[in-house]
C-alpha positions as CSV (number, residue, x, y, z in Angstrom):
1,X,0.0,0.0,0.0
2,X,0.8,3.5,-1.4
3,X,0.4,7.2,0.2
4,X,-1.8,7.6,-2.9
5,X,-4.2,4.9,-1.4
6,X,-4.3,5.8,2.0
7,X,-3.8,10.2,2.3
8,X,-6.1,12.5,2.9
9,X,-7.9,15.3,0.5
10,X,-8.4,18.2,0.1
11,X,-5.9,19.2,2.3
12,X,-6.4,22.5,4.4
13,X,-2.9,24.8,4.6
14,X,-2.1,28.5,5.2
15,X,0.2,30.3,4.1
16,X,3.3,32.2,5.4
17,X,1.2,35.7,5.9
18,X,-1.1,33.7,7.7
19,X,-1.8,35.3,11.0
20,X,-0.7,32.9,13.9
21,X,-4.9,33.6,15.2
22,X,-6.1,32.6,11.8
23,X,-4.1,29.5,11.8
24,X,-4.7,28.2,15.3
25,X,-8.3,28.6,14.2
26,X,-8.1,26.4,11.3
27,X,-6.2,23.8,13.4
28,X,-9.1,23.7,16.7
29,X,-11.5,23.9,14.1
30,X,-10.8,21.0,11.7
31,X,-9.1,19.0,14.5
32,X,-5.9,18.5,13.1
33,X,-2.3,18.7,14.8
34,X,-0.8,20.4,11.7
35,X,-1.2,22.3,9.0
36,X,1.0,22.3,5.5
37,X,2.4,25.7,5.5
38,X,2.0,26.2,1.2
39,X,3.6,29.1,-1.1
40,X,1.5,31.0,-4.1
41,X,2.1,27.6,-6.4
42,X,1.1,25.4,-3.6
43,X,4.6,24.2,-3.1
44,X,5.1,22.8,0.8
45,X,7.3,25.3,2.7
46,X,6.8,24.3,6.1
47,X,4.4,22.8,9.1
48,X,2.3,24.9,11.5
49,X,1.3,22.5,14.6
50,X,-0.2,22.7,17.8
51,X,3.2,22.8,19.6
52,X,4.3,25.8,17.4
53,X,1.2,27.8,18.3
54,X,1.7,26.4,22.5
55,X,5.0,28.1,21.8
56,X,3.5,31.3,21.0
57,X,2.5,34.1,23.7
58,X,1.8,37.2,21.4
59,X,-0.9,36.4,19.2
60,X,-1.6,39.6,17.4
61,X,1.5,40.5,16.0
62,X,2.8,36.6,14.8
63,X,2.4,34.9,11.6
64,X,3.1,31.7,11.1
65,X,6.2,31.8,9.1
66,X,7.3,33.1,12.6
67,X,7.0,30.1,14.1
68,X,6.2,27.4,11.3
69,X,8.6,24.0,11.2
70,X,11.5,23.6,8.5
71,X,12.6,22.2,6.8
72,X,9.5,19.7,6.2
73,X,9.2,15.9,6.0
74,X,7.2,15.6,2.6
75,X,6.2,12.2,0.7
76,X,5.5,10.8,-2.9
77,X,2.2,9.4,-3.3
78,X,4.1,6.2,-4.3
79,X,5.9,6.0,-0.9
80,X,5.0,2.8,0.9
81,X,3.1,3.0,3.9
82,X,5.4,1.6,5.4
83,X,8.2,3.7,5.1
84,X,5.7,6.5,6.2
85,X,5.1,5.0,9.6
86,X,8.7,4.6,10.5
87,X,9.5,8.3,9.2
88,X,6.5,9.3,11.7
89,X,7.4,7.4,14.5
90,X,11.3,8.0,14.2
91,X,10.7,12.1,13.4
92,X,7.9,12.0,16.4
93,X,5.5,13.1,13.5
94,X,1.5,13.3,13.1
95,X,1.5,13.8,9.8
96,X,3.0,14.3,6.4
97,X,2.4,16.7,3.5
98,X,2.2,14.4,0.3
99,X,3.7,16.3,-2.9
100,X,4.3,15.6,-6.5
101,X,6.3,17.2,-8.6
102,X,6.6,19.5,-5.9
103,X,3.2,20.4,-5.5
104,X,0.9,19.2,-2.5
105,X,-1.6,17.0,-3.5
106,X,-2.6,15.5,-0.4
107,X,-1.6,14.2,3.2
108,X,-1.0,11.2,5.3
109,X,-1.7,11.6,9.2
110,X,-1.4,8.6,11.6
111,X,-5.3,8.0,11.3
112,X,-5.1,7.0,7.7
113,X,-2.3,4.8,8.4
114,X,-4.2,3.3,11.8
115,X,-7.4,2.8,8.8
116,X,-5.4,0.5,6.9
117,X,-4.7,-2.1,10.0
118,X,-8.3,-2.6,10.5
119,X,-11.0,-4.1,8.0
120,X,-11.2,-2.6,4.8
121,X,-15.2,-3.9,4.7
122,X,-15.7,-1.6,8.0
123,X,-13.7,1.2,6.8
124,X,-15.9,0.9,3.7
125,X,-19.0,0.8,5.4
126,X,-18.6,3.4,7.7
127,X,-17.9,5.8,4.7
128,X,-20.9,4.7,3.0
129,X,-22.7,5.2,6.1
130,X,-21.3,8.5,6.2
131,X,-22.5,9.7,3.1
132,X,-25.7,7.9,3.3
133,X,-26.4,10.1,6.8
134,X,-25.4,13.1,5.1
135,X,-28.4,12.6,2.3
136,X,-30.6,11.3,4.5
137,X,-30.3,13.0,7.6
138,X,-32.3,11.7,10.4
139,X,-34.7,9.7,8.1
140,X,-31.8,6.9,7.4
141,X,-33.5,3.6,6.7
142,X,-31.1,1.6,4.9
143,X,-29.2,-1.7,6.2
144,X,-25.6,-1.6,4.8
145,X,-23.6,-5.0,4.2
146,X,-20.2,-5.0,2.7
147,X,-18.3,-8.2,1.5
148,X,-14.9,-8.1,-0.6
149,X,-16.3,-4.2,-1.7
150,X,-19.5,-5.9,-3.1
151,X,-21.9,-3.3,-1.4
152,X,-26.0,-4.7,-0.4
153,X,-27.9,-1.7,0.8
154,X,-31.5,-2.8,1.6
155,X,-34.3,-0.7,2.7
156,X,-37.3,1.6,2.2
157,X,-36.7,4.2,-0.7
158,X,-39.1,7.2,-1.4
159,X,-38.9,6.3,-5.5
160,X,-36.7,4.7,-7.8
161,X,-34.6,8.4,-8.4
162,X,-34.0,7.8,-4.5
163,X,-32.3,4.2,-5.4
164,X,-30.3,5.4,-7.6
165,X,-29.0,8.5,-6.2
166,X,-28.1,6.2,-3.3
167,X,-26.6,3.9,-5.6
168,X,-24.2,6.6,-6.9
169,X,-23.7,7.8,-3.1
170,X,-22.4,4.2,-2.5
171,X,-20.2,4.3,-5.7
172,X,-18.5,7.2,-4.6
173,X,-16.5,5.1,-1.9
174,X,-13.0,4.7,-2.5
175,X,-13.3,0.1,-2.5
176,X,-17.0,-0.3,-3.8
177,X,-16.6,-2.6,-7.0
178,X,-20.3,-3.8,-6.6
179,X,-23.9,-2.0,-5.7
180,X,-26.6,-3.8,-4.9
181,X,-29.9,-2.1,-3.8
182,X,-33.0,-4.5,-2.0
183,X,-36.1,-2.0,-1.6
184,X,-38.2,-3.7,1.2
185,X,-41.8,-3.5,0.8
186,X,-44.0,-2.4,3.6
187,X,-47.5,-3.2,3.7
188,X,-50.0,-0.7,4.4
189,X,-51.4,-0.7,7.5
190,X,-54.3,-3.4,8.2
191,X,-57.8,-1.8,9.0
């Protein structure tokens, strides 16, 4: 397995000029330990993380090429997973700008790496799930089963434009070879 099958997109980044309060935002706000600090053609010139902003006590007059990490630790996406773990765990870092060419085009933090050690038909589902919950909101009625990426979602749809817009939800999960939708019938209502 790749960084091109396991990183993470689109990737959020600031820029040098960034002020340190504008970047600390985007870090509590997304949840992420670092940020890719990016030029004006998206090349990686450095990290912003949590421990660079701890470091900080003046917020209002610091960007974050003030206190941003270089040089960074960057990857190909065809670097083996692999080789990214032991880079994280020997550099003591949470994640790692993926460029090509020079240019960011994505990112690799532990969590996609800790995704690939459990089952791909979980990770699958819980993406499907996911999207599904997004269309749906708190209406979701749909069973999900997932076998080798061969995808079963059974339950009640409004019409047959519902099945298939749920079909194409399904097929846009990074896996899914095979969807399979099973409308249960309900009965009306005995008088």
């Amino acid at each position: 397995m790749h960084a091109r099958d396991v990183l993470s997109r689109p990737v959020v980044t600031v820029r040098p000029e960034t002020p340190l309060r504008q970047a600390i935002a985007l870090l509590t706000g997304h949840g992420y330990a670092a940020l890719p600090v990016v030029d004006e053609q998206d090349r990686v010139v450095g990290m912003f993380s949590e421990s660079d902003a701890l470091a900080v006590t003046r917020l209002d007059a610091v960007t974050v090429e003030a206190v941003m990490a270089v040089p960074v630790e960057v990857v190909t996406p065809g670097t083996d997973t692999s080789a990214i773990a032991s880079r994280m765990l020997t550099g003591q870092l949470r994640s790692m700008p993926v460029v090509e060419s020079g240019i960011l085009v994505g990112i690799v933090a532990r969590s996609d790496l800790l995704r690939t050690l459990i089952d791909d038909d979980a990770t699958i589902e819980a993406k499907i799930r996911a999207l599904l919950d997004d269309y749906a909101g708190s209406r979701r009625q749909w069973d999900i089963e997932v076998a080798d990426g061969r995808v079963a979602v059974r339950g009640i749809f409004a019409d047959d434009t519902e099945q298939r817009t749920v079909a194409e939800l399904t097929r846009l999960v990074a896996g899914v070879h095979h969807v399979e939708i099973l409308e249960d019938r309900v009965l009306p209502p005995q008088r």
